[in-house]
N, C-alpha and C positions, 0 to 999 in steps of 0.2 A: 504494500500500500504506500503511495507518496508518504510524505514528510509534513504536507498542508493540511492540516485539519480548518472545519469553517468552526470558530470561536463569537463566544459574547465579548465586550469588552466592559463588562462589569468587573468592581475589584472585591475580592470576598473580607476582605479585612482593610483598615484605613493603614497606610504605612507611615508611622511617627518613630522619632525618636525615643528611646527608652527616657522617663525623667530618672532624679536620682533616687524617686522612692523603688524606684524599680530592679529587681536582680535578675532580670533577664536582659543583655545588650540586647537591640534590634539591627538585627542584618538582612540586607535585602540583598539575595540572589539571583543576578541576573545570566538564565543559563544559554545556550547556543539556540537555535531555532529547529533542527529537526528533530525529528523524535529519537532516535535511536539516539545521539549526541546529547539530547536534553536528558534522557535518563540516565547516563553515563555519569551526568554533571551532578546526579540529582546526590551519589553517592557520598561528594564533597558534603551538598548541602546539610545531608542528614548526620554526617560525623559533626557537621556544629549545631543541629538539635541537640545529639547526643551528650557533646559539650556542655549542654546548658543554658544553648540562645536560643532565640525568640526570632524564626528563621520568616523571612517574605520572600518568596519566588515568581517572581516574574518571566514568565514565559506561555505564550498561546497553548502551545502542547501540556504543561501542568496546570494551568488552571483549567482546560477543557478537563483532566485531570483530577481536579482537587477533590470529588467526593472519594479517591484511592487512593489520596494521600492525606489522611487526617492529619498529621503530624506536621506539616504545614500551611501556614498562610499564603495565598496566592492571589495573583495579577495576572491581565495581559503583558503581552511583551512591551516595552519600554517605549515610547512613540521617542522618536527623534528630537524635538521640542521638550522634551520630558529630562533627556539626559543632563542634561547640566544641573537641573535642580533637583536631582535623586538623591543625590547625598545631603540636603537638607531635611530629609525624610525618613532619618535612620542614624544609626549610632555606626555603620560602617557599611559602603557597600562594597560587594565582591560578582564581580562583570568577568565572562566570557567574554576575551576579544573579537568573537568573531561572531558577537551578537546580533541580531539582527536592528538596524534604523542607527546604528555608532556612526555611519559613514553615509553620507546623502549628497549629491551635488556637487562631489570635491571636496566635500568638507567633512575632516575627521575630526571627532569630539573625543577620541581615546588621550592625546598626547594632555590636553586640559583635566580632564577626569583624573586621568592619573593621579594627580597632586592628592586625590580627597579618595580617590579608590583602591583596591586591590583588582589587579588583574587576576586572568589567567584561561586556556585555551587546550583543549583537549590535545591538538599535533599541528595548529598551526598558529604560531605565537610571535609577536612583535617583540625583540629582546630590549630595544630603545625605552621599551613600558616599565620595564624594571629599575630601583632604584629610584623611580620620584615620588614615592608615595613622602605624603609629610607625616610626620606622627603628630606634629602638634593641632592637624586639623582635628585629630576625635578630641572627645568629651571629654576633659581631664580627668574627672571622675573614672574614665572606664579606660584609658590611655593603657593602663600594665597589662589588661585584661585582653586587648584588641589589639594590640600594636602586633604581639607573637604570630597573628593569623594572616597577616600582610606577607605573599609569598619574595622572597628575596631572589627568585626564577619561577616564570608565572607558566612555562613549560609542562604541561603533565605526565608526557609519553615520554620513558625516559629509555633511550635508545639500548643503554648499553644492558636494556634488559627485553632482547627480542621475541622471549617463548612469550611471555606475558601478555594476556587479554587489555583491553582500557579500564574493566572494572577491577583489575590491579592494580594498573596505572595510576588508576584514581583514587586508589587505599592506600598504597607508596605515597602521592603527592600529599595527603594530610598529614603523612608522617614526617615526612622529611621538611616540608614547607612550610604547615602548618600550625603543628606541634598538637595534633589531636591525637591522641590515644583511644578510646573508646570507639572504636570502626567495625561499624559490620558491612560485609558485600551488598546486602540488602538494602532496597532504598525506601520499606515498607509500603510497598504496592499490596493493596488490599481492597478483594470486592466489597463493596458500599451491600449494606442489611439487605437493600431492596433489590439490588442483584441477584444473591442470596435464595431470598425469599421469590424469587420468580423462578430461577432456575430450580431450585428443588422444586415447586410446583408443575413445571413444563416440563413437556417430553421433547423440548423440540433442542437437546444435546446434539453435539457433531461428535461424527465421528471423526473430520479432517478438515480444517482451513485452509485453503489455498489462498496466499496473497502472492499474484503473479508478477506485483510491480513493485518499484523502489523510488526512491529519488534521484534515478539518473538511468537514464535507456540502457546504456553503457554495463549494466549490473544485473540487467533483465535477462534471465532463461526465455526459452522461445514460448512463445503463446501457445502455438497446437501442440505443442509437447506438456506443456500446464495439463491440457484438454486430456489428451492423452492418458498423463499419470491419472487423473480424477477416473478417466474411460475404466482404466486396471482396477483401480480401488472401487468402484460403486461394483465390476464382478466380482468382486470380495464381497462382496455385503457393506461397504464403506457409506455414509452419507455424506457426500465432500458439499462445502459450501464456499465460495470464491466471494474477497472481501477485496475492494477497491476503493479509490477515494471517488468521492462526488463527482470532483471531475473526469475521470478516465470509468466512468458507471457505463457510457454510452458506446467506447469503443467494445467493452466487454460483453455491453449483452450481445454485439454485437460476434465477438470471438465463441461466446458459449451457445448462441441460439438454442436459447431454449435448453438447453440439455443439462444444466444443472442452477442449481439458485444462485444470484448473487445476493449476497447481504445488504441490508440498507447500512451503511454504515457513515452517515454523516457526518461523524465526530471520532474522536478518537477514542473518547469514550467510548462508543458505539463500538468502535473495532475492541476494546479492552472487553468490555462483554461478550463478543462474540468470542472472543480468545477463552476468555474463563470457563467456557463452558466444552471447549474441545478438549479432544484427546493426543490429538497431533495437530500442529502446525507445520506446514512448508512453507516456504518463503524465501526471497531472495536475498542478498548481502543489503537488507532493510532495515527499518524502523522498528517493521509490524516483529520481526527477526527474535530484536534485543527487546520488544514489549512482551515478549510470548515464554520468553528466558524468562526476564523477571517476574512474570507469571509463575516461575515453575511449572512451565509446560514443557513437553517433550516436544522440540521442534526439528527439524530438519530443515536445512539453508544452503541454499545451491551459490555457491560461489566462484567466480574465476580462478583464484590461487589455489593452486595443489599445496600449501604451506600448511601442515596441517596445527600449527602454533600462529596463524593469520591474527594480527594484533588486533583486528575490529571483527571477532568473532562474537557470537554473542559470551556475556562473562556473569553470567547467573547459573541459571543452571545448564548445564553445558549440550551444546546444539550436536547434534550428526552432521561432518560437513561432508556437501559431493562436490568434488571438484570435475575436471577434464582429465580424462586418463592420460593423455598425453599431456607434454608442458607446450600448451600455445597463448598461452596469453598476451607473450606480448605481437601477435598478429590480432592487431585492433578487430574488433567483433565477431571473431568464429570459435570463441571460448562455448558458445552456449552448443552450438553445433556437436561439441565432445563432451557432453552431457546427454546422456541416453534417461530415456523416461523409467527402462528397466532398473537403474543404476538408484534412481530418485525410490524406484517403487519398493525396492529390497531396505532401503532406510527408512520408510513409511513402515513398512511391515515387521521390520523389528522392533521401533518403535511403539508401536500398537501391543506388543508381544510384551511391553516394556508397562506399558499401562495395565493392561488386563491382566496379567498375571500367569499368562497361558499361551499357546500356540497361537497366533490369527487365525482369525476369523477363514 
């Protein structure tokens, strides 16, 4: 599934600075824009719940989000006009560089922000960012408490350690940068009551998600081969159900005619429900990938790299990867081509094997 969910722009909580009766700092979180990248980030943010702040997230994908993330306050993403007076609105804030609305027109607000924020950037990071934060901008009161969380390298992916997932990366960089101790992988993604309560009610469980798409063509398995694998798995007994974003709804009903459901899945919420209630996920080097991981779902993720330590794997619970039997990746787009639907369908199938307890189906 893209990266774009359609969002409200209501804010679920007002973002103020802590006063001094208060013992929780307020930090507000501004994390990357796509989804797979925004949960990655979310890891950071929950190591300074865990700490003991009073955490605000700003990002379209978490707050479409926020009934699965109690443990957070949340916003839309940052409007452009918004950035400069963000840090009037909090006791410290901490921005992904490569947030979405920081740069408009030619005109970058990273190298000014600095001075009053903490950077920092999943694997592509501006080194010039580091070193200007001031300490004397926070609240003297909480100054000993906040300075320590201001990364002195706002880099998260740290090369010299290649086997390593991003949601390592992102447990390393608390420690090393941060000084947070208290980390878990988890970024407490949890179905909301009424979830819950409809799904055990409903029969209408999957056997298998198919999200055929990502955010970038470049990372897409071939469409009649999608088709294909579901073809294999519905003679299994399977009920595959294919989740897209809003906008690419049209090209699909169009690739499935008719032959298996797509999901209404307007939000990303919407796709997070439909995830909670399967038993397998496939998906591509996506979003839907790393939401389905930290679901603790058994997923299966078709990717280009035969690397089977691929640093933006999913890093929850750990995906089945299929790569191309032979090494072509780097001949620009015929990676999906040595991806056979048989290859997909034998990782579905264990999978499954993986869930029930038993032989498939």
């Amino acid at each position: 599934m893209n990266d774009n969910p359609i969002m409200d722009d209501s804010v679920s909580s007002r973002s103020t600075p802590s006063s001094s009766s208060e013992t929780k700092p307020h930090i507000v979180f501004v994390t990357p824009g796509k989804l797979g990248d925004g949960l990655i980030s979310l890891v950071i943010a929950n190591g300074l719940v865990r700490a003991g702040h009073r955490v605000t997230v700003r990002s379209d994908v978490v707050h479409d989000l926020r009934e699965w993330l109690p443990q957070f306050e949340t916003g839309p993403a940052v409007a452009h006009d918004e950035f400069l007076h963000l840090p009037d609105s909090c006791d410290l804030c901490v921005i992904d560089s490569q947030a979405p609305n920081l740069q408009r027109s030619g005109i970058d607000l990273r190298p000014t922000l600095a001075r009053r924020s903490a950077f920092f950037s999943l694997a592509h990071y501006e080194t010039p960012l580091d070193g200007l934060f001031d300490p004397s901008t926070l609240p003297e009161n909480l100054r000993a408490r906040l300075e320590s969380l201001v990364p002195r390298h706002g880099l998260v992916r740290d090369k010299s350690e290649p086997n390593a997932d991003m949601v390592a990366h992102a447990l390393a960089f608390c420690r090393r940068e941060m000084g947070l101790t208290d980390l878990k992988s988890e970024i407490g993604l949890v179905a909301p009551s009424s979830i819950r309560r409809a799904a055990s009610m409903s029969s209408g469980n999957v056997s298998v998600v198919i999200s055929p798409t990502s955010g970038k063509e470049k990372k897409n398995w071939r469409a009649n081969r999608f088709v294909a694998l579901a073809q294999s798995l519905e003679a299994i007994g399977c009920r595959c159900v294919f989740a897209v974003a809003p906008s690419e709804k049209a090209l699909w009903t169009t690739n499935l005619d008719g032959r298996f459901s797509l999901a209404d899945t307007r939000s990303i919420s919407d796709l997070a429900g439909l995830v909670s209630r399967a038993a397998v996920v496939v998906a591509n080097d996506s979003g839907t990938a790393h939401l389905a991981s930290a679901l603790g779902k058994e997923t299966v993720c078709i990717i280009s790299s035969r690397d089977r330590f691929y640093t933006w794997r999913p890093g929850w619970k750990p995906a089945a990867l299929v790569s191309p039997r032979i090494p072509i990746r780097s001949v620009s787009g015929l990676w999906p081509f040595f991806v056979s639907p048989s290859q997909v369908f034998r990782e579905v199938n264990q999978a499954l094997k993986q869930v029930m307890g038993q032989e498939a189906i």
